[in-house]
N, C-alpha and C positions, 0 to 999 in steps of 0.2 A: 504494500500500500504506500502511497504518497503522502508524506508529513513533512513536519521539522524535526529536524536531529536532535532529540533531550541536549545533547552532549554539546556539538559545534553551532548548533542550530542551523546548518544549510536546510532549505527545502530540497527534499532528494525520498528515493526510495529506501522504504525503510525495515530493514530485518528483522526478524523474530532473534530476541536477545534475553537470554537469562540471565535473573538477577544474582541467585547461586551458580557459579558456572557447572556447562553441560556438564564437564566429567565426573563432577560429583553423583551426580546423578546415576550416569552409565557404572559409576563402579556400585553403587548400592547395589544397582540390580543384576550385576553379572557375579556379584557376590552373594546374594540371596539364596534361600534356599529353592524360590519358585522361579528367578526370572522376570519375576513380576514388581512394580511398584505399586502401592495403594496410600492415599494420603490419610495424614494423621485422623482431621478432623471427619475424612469416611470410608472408614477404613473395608467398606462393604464396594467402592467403586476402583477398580483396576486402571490404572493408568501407566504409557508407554516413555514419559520421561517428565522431570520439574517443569513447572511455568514458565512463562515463555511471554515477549510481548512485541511488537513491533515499537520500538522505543529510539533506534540509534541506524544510522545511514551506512553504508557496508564498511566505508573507511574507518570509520568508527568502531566498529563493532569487531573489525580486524587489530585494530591496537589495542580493544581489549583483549582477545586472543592472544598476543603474542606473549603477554603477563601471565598469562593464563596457563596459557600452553608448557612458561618455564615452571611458575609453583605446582601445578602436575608432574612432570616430569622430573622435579628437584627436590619435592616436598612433600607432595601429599602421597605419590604412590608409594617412594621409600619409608612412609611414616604406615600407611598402610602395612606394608610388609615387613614393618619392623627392622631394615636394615640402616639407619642410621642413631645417633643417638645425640647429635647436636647440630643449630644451623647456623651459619655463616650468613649474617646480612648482608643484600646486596643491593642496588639499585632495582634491581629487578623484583625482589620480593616488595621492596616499599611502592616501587610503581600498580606491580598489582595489588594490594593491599588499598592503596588509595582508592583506585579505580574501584575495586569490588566495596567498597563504603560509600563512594561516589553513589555510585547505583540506586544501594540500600538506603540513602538518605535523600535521592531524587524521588525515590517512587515513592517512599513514603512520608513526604513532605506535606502534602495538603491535610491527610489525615493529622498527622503529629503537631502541626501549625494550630489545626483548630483545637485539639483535645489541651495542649500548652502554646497557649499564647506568650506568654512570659519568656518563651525560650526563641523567641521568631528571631531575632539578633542572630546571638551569638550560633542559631541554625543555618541562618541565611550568610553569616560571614563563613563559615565553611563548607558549605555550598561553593560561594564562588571562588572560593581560596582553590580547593579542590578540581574545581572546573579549568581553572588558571592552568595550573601544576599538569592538567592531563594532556589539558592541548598544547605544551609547552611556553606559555606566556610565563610561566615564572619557574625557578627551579629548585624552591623550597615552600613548605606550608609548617605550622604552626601546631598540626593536633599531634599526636603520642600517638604511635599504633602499639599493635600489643596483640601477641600471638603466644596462647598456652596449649601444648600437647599434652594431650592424655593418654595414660599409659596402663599397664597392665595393671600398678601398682594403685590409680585412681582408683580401676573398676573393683579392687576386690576391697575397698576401705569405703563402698555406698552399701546401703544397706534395702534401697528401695527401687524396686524392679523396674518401674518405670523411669524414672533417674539413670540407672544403670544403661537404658533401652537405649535413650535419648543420648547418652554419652557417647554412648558408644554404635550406634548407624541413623541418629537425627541429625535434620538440617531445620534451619532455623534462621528468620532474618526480620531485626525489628530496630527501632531507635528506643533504649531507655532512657528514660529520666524520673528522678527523684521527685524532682519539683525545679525551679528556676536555677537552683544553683549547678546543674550535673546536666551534661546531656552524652549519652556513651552510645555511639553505631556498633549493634552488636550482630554479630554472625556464627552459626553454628555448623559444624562440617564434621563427620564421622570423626572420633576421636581428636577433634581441635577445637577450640573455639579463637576466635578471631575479634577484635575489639581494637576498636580508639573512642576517645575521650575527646571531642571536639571542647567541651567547657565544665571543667577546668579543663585547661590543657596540659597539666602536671598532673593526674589524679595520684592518688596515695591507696596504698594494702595490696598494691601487684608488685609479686616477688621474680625478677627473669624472665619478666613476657616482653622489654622491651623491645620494640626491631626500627634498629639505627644503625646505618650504614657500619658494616666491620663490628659489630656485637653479635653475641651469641646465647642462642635461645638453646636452652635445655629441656630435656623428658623434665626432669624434676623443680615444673617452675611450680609458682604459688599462687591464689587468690586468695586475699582475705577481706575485702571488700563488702561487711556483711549486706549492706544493700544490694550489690549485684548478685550476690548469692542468691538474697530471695528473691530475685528478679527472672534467674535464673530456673529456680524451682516455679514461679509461678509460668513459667513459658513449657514447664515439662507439664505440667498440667491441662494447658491450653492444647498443645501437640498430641496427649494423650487423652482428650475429652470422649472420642469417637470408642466404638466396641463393636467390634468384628459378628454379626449374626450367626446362628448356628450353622446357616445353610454356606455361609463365604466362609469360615472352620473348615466344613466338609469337604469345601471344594479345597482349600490351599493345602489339607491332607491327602486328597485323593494325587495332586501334585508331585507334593514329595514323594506316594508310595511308586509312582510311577518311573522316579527318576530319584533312587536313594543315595545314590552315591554321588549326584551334586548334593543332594542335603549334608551328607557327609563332611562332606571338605569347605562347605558356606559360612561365609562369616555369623549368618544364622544363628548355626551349629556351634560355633565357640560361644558366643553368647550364652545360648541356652546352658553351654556347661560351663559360664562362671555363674550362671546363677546357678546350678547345680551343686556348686562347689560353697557359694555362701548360705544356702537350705541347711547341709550339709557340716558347716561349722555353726550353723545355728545363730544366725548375725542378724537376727531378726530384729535385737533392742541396742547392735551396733550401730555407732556412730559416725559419721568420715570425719577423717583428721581436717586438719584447717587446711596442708597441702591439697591442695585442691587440682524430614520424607518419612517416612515408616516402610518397609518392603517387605513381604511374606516370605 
């Protein structure tokens, strides 16, 4: 279809562009037990990949790919697969990192505007501070990003299923704020979550998530941010509101029986056995220490 570019604002044709990127997506569901994706809030309708919108002109949509393309291939699959164990900041992760906030605080702008008026400022100058920084008009911005991995050691110190679910194969993408003083773009990606702090722009209680050019992000960074924590819990709740019908059960078992040995080797299948393994030690009235999409 024919628009304006969110991004550059040319009038030009304009592509289906997601605001979690595609790959996230493709890996949930080539790691699933079915194949299939179904969204949180209904979880009885099968769908063939994330949202999607016609938002950004192909130029566009290509320079955010090429950020895209490097934290997939630099970051998320090896975290994925468990082969690295720290990351080397580069230009390249801060570009995409911007751009993927950019996004999440364009498309959710009118909403967040009206529900906090009080934050329209300090929203609206990161906005276009961001905007700057992508098309090249300037070649620094002011917010804090902040990238924390989660690890094997996260999942077995939660003690609630859905928590656990959400940590480990939810996606997730919202603007929090407290109130006038705080506004944080957050993002949620299979065993990562992703954040900056547009105001304050120093926040304070994140331990090792900083990501600045030549720093190094660790498996064992920290949140202690009691507000985002609950903010955090209340988004696993939102994500988990929806419950699977008997008859959508039947069908995603008949699934797996058909084809056991993808359920076998599915990221699924790990899941179900750490939660097998926390039943198990009986972590029912455990607590997590302060280190801190849905698919069938």
């Amino acid at each position: 279809m024919r628009g304006i570019c969110r991004l550059c604002g040319a009038n030009a044709d304009l592509v289906r562009s997601h605001i979690i990127p595609k790959f996230v997506f493709s890996w949930i569901k080539e790691t699933s037990a079915t194949g299939k994706l179904r969204p949180g809030d209904n979880p009885n309708k099968r769908i063939q990949d994330g949202p999607s919108f016609p938002l950004y002109c192909r130029k566009c949509e290509e320079s955010f790919s090429t950020y895209e393309n490097y934290f997939a291939r630099n970051i998320f699959y090896p975290h994925m697969e468990g082969k690295f164990k720290e990351i080397v900041c580069s230009d390249e992760l801060e570009r995409f990192m911007v751009g993927l906030f950019w996004r999440i605080l364009d498309y959710c702008s009118s909403d967040f505007v009206k529900l906090k008026p009080g934050c329209s400022i300090p929203h609206s100058n990161a906005h276009r501070e961001w905007r700057d920084y992508l098309l090249g008009k300037t070649s620094t911005h002011k917010s804090e990003l902040h990238l924390s991995l989660l690890t094997d050691g996260t999942f077995t110190s939660i003690d609630e299923s859905k928590l656990l679910w959400y940590f480990h194969r939810g996606t997730d993408a919202e603007i929090y704020s407290s109130g006038p003083g705080e506004i944080i773009i957050y993002c949620k990606m299979p065993k990562m979550i992703l954040f900056s702090s547009i105001f304050p722009s120093r926040p304070g209680d994140f331990l090792g998530t900083r990501v600045s050019k030549g720093s190094v992000i660790e498996k064992e960074s920290a949140i202690f941010n009691s507000g985002f924590v609950r903010f955090i819990r209340s988004r696993v709740d939102i994500i988990n509101q929806g419950e699977a019908s008997a008859e959508r059960k039947k069908v995603v078992l008949k699934s797996i029986r058909a084809d056991p040995k993808r359920f076998r080797k599915s990221e699924t299948m790990k899941y179900l056995s750490k939660e097998f393994e926390r039943h198990a030690r009986g972590d029912k009235t455990h607590r997590p220490r302060r280190k801190q999409s849905k698919q069938e």
